[in-house]
C-alpha positions in Angstrom: 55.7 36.3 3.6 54.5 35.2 6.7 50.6 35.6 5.7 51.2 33.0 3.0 51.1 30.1 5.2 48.4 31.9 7.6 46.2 31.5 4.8 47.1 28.4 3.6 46.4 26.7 7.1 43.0 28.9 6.8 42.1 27.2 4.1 42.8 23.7 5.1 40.9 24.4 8.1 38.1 25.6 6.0 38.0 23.0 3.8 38.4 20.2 6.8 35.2 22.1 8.7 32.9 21.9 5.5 34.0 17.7 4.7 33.4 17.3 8.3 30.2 19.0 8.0 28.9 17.5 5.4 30.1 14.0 6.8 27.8 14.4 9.8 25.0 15.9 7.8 25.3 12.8 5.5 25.4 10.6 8.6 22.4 12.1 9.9 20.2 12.1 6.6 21.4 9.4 5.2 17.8 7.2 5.7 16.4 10.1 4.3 18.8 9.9 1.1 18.2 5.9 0.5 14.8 6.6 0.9 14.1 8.8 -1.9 16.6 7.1 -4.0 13.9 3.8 -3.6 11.4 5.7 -4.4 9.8 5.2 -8.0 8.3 9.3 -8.1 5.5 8.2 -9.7 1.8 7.8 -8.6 0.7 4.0 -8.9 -1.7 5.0 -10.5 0.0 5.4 -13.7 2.6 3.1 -13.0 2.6 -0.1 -15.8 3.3 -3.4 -13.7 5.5 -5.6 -15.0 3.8 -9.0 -16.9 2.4 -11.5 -14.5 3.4 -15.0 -14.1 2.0 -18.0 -15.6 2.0 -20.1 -12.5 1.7 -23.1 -14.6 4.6 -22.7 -16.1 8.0 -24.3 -13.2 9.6 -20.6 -14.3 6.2 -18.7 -11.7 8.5 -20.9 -8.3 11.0 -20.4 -6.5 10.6 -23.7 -5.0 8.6 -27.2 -6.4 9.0 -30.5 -6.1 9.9 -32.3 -9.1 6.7 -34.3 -9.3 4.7 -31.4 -8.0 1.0 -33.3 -8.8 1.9 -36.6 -7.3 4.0 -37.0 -4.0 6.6 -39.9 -3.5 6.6 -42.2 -0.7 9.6 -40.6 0.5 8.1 -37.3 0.7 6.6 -35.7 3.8 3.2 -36.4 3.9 2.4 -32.7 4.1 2.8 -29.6 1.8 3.8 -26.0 2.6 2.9 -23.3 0.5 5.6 -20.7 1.7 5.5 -16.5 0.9 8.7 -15.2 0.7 9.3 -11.4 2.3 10.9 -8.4 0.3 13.7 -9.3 -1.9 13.3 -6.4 -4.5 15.1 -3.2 -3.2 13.3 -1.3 -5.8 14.0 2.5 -7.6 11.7 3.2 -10.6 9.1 0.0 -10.0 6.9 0.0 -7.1 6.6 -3.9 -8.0 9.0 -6.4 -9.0 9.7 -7.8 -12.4 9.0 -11.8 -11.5 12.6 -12.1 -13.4 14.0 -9.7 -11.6 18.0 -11.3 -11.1 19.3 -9.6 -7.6 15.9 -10.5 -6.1 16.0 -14.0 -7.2 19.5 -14.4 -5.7 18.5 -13.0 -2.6 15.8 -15.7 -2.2 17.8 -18.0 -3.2 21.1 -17.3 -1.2 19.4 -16.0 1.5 15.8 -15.8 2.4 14.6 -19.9 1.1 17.9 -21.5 3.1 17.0 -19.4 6.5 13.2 -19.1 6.4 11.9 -22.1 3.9 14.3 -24.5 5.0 13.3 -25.1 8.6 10.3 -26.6 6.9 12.0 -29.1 4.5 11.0 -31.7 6.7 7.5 -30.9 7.4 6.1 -30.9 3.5 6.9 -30.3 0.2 7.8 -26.8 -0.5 5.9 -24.8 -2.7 6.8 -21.1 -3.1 5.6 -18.9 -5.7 7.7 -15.9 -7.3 5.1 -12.9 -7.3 5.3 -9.1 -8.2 6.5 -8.1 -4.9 6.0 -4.7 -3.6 10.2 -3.0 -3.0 11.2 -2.4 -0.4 10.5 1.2 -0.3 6.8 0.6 0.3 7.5 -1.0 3.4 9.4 2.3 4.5 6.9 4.7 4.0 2.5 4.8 5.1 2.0 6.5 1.2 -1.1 5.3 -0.5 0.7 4.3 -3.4 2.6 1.9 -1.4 -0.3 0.6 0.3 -1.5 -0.4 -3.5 1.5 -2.0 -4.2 1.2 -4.1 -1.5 -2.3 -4.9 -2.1 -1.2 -5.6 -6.0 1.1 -8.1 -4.8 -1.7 -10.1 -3.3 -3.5 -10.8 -6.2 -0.5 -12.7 -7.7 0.0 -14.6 -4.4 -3.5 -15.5 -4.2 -3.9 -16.7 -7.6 -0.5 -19.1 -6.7 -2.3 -20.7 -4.0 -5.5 -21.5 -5.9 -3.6 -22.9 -8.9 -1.3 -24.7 -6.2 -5.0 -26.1 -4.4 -6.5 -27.3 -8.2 -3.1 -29.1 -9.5 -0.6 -30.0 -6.8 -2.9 -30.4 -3.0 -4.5 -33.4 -3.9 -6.5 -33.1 -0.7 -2.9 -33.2 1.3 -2.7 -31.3 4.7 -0.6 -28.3 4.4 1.5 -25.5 6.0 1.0 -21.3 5.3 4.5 -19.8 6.1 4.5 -16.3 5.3 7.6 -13.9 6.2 7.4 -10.0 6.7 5.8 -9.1 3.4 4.8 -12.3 2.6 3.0 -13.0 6.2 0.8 -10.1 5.6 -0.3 -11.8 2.1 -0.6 -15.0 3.9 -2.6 -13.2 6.4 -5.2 -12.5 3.7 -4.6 -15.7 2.2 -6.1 -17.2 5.3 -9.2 -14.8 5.7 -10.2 -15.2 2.3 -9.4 -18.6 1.4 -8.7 -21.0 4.2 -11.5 -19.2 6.9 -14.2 -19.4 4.6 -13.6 -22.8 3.4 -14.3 -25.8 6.0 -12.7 -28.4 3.8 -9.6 -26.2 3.8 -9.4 -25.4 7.3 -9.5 -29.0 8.4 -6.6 -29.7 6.1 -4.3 -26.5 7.7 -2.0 -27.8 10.0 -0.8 -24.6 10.7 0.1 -20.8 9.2 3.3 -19.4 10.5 3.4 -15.5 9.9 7.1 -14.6 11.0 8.1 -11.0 11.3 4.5 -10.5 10.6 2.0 -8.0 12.6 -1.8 -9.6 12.8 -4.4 -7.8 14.9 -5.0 -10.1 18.0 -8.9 -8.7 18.2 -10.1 -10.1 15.0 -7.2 -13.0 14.0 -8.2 -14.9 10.4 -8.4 -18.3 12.1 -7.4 -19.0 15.8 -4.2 -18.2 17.3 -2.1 -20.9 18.2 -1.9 -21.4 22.0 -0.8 -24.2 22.8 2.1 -27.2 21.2 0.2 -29.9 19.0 -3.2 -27.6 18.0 -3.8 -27.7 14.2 -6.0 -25.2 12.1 -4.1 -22.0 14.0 -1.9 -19.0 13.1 1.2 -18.4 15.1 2.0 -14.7 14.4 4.6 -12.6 15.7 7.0 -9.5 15.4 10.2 -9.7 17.1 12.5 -6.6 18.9 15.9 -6.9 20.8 15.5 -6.3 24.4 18.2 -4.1 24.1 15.9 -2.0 21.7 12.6 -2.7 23.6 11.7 1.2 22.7 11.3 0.8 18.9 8.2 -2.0 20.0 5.8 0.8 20.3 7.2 2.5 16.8 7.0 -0.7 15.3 3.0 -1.2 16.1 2.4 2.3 15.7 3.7 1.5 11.6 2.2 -1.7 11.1 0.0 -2.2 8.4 -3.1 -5.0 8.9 -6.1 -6.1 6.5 -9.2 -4.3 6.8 -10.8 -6.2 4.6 -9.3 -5.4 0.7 -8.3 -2.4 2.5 -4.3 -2.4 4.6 -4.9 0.1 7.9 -2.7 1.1 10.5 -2.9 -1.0 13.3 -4.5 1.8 15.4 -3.2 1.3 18.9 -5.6 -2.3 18.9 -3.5 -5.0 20.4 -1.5 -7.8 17.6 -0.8 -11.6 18.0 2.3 -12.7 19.6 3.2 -16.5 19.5 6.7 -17.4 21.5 8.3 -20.0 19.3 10.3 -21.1 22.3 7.3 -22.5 23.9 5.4 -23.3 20.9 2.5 -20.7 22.2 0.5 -17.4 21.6 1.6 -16.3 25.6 3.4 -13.9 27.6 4.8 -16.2 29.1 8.9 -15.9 29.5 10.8 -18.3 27.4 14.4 -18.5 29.3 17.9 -19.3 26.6 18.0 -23.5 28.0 14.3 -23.6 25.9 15.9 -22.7 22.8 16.8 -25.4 20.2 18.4 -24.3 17.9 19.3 -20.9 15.4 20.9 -21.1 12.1 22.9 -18.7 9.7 22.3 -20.6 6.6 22.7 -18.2 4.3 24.6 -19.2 1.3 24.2 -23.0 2.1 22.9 -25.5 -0.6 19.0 -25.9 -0.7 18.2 -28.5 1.3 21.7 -28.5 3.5 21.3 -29.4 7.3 22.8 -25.7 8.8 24.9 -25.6 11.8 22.7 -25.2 14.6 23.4 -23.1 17.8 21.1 -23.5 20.9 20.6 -21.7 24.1 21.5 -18.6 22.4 18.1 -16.6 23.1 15.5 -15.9 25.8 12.4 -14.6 24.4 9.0 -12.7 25.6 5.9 -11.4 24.5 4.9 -8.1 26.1 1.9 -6.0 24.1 1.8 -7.7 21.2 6.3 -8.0 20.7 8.2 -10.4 21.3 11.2 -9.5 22.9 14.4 -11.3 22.0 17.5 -11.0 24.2 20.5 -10.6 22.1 22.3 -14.0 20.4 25.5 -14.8 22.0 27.0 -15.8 18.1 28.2 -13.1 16.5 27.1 -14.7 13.5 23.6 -13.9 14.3 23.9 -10.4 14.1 22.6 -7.9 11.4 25.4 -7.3 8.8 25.2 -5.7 5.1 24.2 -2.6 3.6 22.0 0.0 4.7 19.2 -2.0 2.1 20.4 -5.5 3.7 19.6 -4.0 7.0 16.1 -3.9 6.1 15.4 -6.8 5.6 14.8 -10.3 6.9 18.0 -11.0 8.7 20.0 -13.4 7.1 19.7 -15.8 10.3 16.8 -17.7 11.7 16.9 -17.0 15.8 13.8 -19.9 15.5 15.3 -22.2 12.8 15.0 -25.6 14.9 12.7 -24.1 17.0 10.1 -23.5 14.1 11.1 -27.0 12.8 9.9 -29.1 16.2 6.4 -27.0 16.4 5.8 -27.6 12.7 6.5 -31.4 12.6 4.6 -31.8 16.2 1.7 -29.9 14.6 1.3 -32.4 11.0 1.4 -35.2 13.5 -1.2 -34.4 15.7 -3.3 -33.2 12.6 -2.7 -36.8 10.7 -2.2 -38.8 13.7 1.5 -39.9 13.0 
């Protein structure tokens, strides 16, 4: 009688080993797991995009001003044509639908009210939807994910060039790009704006957050210094308290070779300090900071909340290292797919704001 309950705590202990084990195993491959649930399984090769948008049609934005060919005296006197980053998590499409609903909501909700809207009051906001490469390709060096992202330029491109015949009007203008979307702005500023001299003395400026750009051959000239015009400010930011993923981070990053997207090789990237307003390596210490935001959620066009002297920030080898925000609501939160993405917070929301508005001053002398 006495084996009975021998056994049974045997088993329990059994069972309670393999649910542990498997709980750890699933904790330690679980990137592994998301991974290769994002991944379409199919060579883009033989993938069928989904239809293209008609960018004259207001459906093709995200964001337009009502009266997109003629600007009111009330407007800013300056555009921005902005790129959103990865929205689309992805699974059997390398590229997103342009009606895809989740994404949508997620530039809406999150990435336009964090990263779009420090530029409200710098020019009228113009940002295409396009077929975006998931989110997967930004997680893996495949080929196919490589083409993706190079398919997702040709959308963005033809955007600005339909945005240049029918809304410029000869208007000075802003390129913010963000993750993704900097490294089609990035081409966007070879192609277009650098071969173009009537364009390039209309840029007031190209911001390329989250964005990796090689400093040894830059599409126009970095921005070093507050006030210049016709510059890209470019940077890729790390905790300090993480300072050893900076290297990994490089090591991944993809930059234009052309038509072609290479690994950055070991050669040395741009790193502007928007705390000083500066491509430098110069330290930026937390009583420089203006002002972060968590807008996400908040009402296009809302004023956020602003918290200041939360940050100190340096560039060292091409990263800019942040020190840790103080708020708690400036803190990666979500799910494992949230996580990788553009944070739901802008660290440089007032910041950004200041550099861009000094900038379309000293460019139309107002």
């Amino acid at each position: 009688m006495a084996q009975a309950p021998r056994r049974a705590r045997w088993l329990t202990m059994t069972i309670a080993g393999v649910l542990l084990f498997l709980g750890l195993a699933t904790v330690v491959f679980w990137d592994d797991v998301m991974r290769t649930t994002l991944d379409p399984k199919a060579p883009f090769q033989t993938y069928k995009p989904p239809p293209p948008p008609d960018y004259s049609q207001r459906a093709a934005w995200h964001l337009m001003p009502t009266t997109p060919e003629a600007a009111t005296a009330d407007q800013p006197k300056a555009d921005v044509f902005f790129v959103g980053p990865t929205t689309y998590n992805g699974g059997p499409n390398w590229n997103a639908p342009v009606t895809a609903a989740l994404a949508g909501e997620t530039f809406r909700r999150v990435m336009a009210p964090n990263y779009a809207g420090p530029f409200v009051r710098v020019g009228r906001i113009f940002a295409p939807k396009y077929r975006q490469a998931s989110l997967y390709t930004q997680l893996t060096l495949r080929e196919d994910a490589r083409d993706a992202r190079k398919f997702a330029y040709g959308d963005v491109a033809q955007a600005f060039d339909y945005y240049l015949a029918h809304d410029n009007a000869g208007r000075p203008f802003v390129i913010v790009g963000v993750e993704q979307g900097g490294t089609l702005a990035a081409r966007l500023l070879s192609e277009k704006v650098a071969a173009d001299e009537a364009l390039r003395q209309r840029l007031v400026a190209a911001y390329l957050i989250a964005t990796v750009v090689p400093a040894d051959h830059p599409p126009i000239p970095p921005c070093i210094q507050r006030g210049q015009t016709g510059c890209v400010a470019a940077w890729i930011a790390v905790p300090t308290n993480e300072s050893d993923r900076a290297k990994v981070v490089l090591d991944r990053a993809l930059v234009w070779n052309g038509a072609e997207l290479d690994n950055l090789q070991g050669r040395p990237a741009l790193c502007f300090n928007p705390l000083l307003g500066a491509t430098t390596e110069d330290f930026a210490p937390a009583r420089l900071h203006q002002g972060a935001a968590n807008a996400t959620g908040l009402e296009w066009g809302a004023r956020p909340a602003f918290l200041a002297r939360q940050i100190s920030a340096q560039c060292k080898n091409g990263v800019l290292l942040v020190s840790p925000p103080k708020s708690a609501s400036l803190q990666r939160s979500g799910t494992w797919t949230d996580r990788r993405m553009v944070p739901g917070y802008n660290l440089f929301y007032l910041d950004l704001e200041t550099d861009a508005l000094a900038r379309v001053s000293a460019l139309t002398g107002r």
